[in-house]
N, C-alpha and C positions, 0 to 999 in steps of 0.2 A: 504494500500500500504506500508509503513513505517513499519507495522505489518514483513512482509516477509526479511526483511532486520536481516542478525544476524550479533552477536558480529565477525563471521571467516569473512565475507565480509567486514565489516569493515577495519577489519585486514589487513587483502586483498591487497585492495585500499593502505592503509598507508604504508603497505611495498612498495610497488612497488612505492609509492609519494618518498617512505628515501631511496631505492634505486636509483632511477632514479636521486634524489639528491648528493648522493654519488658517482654516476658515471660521473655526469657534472663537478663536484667538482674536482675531479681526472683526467678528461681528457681536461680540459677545459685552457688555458693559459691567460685567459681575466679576468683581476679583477672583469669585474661587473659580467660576469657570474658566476663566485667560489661564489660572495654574493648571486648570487639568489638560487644557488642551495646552499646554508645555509640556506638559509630562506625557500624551500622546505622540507629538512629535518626537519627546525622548527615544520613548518606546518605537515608533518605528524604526529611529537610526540603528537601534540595539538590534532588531532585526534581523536590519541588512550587516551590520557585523557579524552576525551567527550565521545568517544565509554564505556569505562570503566565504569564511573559515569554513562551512560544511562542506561547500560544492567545490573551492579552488583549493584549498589547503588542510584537509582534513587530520594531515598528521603533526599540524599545528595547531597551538590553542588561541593566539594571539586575538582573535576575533572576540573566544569567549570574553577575555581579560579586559580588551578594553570596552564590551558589554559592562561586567562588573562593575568598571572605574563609571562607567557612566550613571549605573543604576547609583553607587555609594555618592556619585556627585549631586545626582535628583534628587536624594534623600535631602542631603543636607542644604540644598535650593530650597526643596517643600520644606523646610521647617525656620527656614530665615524668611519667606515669602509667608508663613501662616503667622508666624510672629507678627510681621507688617502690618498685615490684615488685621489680626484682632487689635493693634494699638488704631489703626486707622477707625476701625469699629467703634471703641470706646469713645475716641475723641468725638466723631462726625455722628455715631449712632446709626449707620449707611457705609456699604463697601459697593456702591454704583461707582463705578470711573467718572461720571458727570460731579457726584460731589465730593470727590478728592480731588477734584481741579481746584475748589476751592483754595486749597492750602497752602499758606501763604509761609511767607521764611517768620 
């Protein structure tokens, strides 16, 4: 089964994951959703690293590894970006993009 699977489906799949992330991102006025579709586009790159490594270099890991470095990088993204969020929360009482323009120095 796994057998029938190529490197273009892959592909495939992962575009349509980093676009559909870049279109949430762009249309989207809600802090938490702009993060998740960050973290979509993450996950598509991570992907096409693992697709990469599977089909051209299988007797190497390098693909997995730098998946990993990415995932431990999103981690600590999502939790500097949710910090943001809940101080922006507290002050405004609102995480719209519209009324954190407000915020002046």
């Amino acid at each position: 089964m796994w057998q029938d699977i190529t490197l273009q489906d892959v592909l495939i799949v992962s575009t349509l994951m980093f676009f559909s992330g870049v279109y949430g991102f762009l249309t989207r006025r809600n802090l938490i959703t702009m993060l998740m579709s960050v973290e979509l586009m993450l996950n598509a790159v991570n992907i096409n690293f693992v697709a990469f490594n599977y089909f051209l270099h299988p007797e190497n890991m390098h693909g997995m590894f730098f998946a990993l470095f990415v995932v431990v990088i999103a981690a600590a993204e999502a939790s500097v970006a949710i910090a943001i969020i809940i101080g922006i929360y507290r002050r405004f009482k609102s995480i719209n993009i519209e009324d954190v323009s407000n915020m002046k120095y």
